[in-house]
C-alpha positions as CSV (number, residue, x, y, z in Angstrom):
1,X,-10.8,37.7,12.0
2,X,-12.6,35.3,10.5
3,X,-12.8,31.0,11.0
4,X,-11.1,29.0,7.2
5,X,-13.5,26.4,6.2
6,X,-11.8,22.7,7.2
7,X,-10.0,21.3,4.7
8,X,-11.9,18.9,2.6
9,X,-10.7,15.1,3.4
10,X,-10.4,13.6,-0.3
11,X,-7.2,15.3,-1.6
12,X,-9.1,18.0,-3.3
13,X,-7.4,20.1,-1.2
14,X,-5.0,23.3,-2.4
15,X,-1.3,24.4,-0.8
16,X,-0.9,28.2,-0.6
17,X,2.7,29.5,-1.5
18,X,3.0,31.3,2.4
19,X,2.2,27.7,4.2
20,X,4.7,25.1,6.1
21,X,3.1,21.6,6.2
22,X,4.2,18.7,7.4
23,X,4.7,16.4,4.1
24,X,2.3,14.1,5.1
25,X,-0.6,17.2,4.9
26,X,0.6,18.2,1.5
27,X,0.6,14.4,0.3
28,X,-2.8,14.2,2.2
29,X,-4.7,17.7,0.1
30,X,-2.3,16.5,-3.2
31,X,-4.2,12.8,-3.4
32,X,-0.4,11.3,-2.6
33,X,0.0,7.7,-1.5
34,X,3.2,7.1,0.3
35,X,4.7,6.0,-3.0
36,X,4.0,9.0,-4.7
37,X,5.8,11.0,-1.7
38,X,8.9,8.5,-2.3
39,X,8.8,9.4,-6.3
40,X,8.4,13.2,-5.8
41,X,11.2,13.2,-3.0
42,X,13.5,11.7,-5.7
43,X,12.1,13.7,-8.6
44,X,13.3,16.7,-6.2
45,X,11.3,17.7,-3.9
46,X,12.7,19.6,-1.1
47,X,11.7,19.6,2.3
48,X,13.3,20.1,5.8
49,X,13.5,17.4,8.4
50,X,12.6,18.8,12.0
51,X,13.0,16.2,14.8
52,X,10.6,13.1,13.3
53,X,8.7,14.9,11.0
54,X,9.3,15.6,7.5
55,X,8.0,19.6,6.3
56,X,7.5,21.2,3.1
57,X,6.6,24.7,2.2
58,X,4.3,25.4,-0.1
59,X,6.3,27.5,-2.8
60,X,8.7,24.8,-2.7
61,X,5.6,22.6,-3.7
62,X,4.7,24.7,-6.7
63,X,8.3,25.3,-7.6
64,X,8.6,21.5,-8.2
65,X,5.6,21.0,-10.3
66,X,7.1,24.2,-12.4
67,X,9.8,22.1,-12.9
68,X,8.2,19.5,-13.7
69,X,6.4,21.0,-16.0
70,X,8.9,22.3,-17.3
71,X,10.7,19.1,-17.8
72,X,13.6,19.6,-15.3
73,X,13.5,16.3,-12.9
74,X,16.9,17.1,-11.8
């Protein structure tokens, strides 16, 4: 099997429809700011809350910014 380069550390980073991240790594390789998170999370999208943490999956990630694109902000 071989090693995955490291992610790179200034939000040029990509999220794979078969991942679970924890919000904060999907705000981190999307560029977010905290505010943007907040916006997005109200725009619709989902995630699942697992003791502290906050998770997203990545097809729900590109199923929001087809809806967005698409002009449906819920």
């Amino acid at each position: 099997m071989s090693a995955r380069p490291a992610m790179p550390r200034d939000g040029s980073g990509s999220v794979r429809s078969d991942e679970i991240l924890r919000l904060s790594e999907a705000a981190r390789r999307l560029g977010w700011g905290a505010r943007t998170v907040r916006h997005a999370l109200r725009a619709g999208l989902t995630t699942t809350k697992f003791g502290r943490a906050r998770y997203v999956t990545g097809i729900d990630v590109l199923t929001f910014f087809t809806r967005l694109k698409n002009g449906d902000t819920r």
